[in-house]
C-alpha positions as CSV (number, residue, x, y, z in Angstrom):
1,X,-51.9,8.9,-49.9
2,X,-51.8,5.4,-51.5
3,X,-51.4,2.7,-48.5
4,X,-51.6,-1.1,-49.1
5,X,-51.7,-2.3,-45.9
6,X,-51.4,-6.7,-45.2
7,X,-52.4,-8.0,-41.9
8,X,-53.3,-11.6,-41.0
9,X,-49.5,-13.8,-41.2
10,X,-48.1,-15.6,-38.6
11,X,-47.0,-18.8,-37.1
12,X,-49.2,-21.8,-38.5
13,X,-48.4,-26.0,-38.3
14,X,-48.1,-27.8,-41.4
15,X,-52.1,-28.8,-42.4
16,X,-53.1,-25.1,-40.6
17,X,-54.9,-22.6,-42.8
18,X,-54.5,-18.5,-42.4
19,X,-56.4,-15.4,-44.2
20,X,-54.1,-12.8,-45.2
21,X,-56.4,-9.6,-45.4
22,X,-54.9,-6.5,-48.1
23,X,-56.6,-2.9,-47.2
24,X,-55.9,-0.8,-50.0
25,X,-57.3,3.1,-50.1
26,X,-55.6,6.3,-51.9
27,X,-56.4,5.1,-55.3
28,X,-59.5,4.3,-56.9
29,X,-58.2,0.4,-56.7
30,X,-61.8,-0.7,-57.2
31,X,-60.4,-0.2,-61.3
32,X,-57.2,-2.4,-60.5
33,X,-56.5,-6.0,-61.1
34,X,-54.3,-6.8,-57.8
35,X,-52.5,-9.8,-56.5
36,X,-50.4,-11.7,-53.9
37,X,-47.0,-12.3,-54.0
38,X,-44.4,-13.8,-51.9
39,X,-40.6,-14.1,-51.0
40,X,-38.9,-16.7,-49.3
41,X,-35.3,-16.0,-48.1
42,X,-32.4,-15.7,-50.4
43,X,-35.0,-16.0,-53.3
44,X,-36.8,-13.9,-55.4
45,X,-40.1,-12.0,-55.4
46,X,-42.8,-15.0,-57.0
47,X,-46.5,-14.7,-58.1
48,X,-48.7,-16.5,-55.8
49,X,-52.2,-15.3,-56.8
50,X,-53.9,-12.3,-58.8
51,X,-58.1,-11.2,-59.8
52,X,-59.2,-9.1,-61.7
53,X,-61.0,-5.9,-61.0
54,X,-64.1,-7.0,-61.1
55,X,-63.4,-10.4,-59.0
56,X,-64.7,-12.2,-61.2
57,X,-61.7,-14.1,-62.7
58,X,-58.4,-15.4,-61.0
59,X,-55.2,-17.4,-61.3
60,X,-53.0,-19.1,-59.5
61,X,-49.4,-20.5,-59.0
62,X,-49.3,-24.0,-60.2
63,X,-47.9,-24.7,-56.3
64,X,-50.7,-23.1,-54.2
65,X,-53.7,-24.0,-56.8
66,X,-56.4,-26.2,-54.7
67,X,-55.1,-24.8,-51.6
68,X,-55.4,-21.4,-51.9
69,X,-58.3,-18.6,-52.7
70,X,-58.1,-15.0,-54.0
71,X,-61.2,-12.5,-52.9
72,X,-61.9,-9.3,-52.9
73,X,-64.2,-6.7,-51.6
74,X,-64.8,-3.9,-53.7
75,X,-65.8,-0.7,-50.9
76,X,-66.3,2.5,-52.0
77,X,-63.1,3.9,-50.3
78,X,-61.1,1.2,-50.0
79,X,-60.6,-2.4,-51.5
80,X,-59.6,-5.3,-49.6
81,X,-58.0,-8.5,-50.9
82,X,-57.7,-11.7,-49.2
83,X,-56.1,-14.9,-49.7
84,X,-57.4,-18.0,-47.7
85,X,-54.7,-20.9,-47.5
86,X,-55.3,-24.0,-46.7
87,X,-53.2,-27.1,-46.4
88,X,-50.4,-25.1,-45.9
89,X,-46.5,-26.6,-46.0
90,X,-43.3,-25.4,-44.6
91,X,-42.6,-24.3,-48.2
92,X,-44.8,-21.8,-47.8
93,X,-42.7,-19.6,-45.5
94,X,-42.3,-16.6,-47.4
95,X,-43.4,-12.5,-46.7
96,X,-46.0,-12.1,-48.5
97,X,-47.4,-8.9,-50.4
98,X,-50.1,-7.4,-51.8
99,X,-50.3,-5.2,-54.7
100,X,-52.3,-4.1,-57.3
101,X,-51.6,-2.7,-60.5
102,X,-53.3,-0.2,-63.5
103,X,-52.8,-2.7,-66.4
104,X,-54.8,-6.0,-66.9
105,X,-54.0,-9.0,-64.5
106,X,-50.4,-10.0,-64.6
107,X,-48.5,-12.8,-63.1
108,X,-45.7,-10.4,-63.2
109,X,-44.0,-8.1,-60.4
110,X,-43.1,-5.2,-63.1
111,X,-47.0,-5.2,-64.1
112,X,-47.7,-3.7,-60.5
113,X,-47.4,-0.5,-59.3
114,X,-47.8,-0.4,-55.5
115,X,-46.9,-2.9,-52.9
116,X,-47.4,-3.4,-49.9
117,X,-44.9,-4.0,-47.1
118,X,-45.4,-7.4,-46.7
119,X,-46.5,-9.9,-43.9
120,X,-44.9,-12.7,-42.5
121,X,-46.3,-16.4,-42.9
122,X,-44.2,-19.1,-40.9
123,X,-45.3,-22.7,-41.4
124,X,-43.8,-25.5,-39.2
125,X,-43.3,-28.7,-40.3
């Protein structure tokens, strides 16, 4: 059973920093390039972050570059991603989602093929 499973959102002031942790098992994901993305209200799904299987390459939204920092852990069952933000602003605020996907790295949601449900990030002003 494929699970992506986020953890690590929550309420943060303007300036805080959170770690959004990604658990992903039920595939070999170790193979996948996988990425963050996230969804403000009223808006559409937007790329935040991805890496490529390996870890050793990354990209990031023009708005969260400098302040934010794709990682992963390549376990032999189960792959975890992270994203450390720093400096974070009330612009922010979004649910944000993991997922990883077959192809190469993409800054695109159709390039993905599991998701996972999503954790909230709140940031105050």
């Amino acid at each position: 059973q494929v699970q992506l499973v986020e953890s690590g959102g929550g309420l943060v002031q303007a300036g805080g920093s959170l770690r959004l942790s990604c658990a992903a098992s039920g595939r070999t994901f170790s193979n996948y390039a996988m990425g963050w993305f996230r969804q403000a209200p009223g808006k559409e799904r937007e790329f935040v972050a991805t890496i490529t299987w390996s870890g050793r390459m990354s990209w990031y939204a023009n708005s969260v570059k400098g302040r934010f920092t794709i990682s992963r852990d390549n376990a032999e069952n189960t792959v975890y991603l992270y994203l450390q933000m720093n400096s974070l602003k009330p612009e922010d605020t979004a649910v944000y989602y993991c997922a990883a996907g077959a192809g190469d790295y993409s800054v695109s949601t159709s390039s993905y093929d599991y998701w996972g449900q999503g954790t909230q990030v709140t940031v105050s002003s």
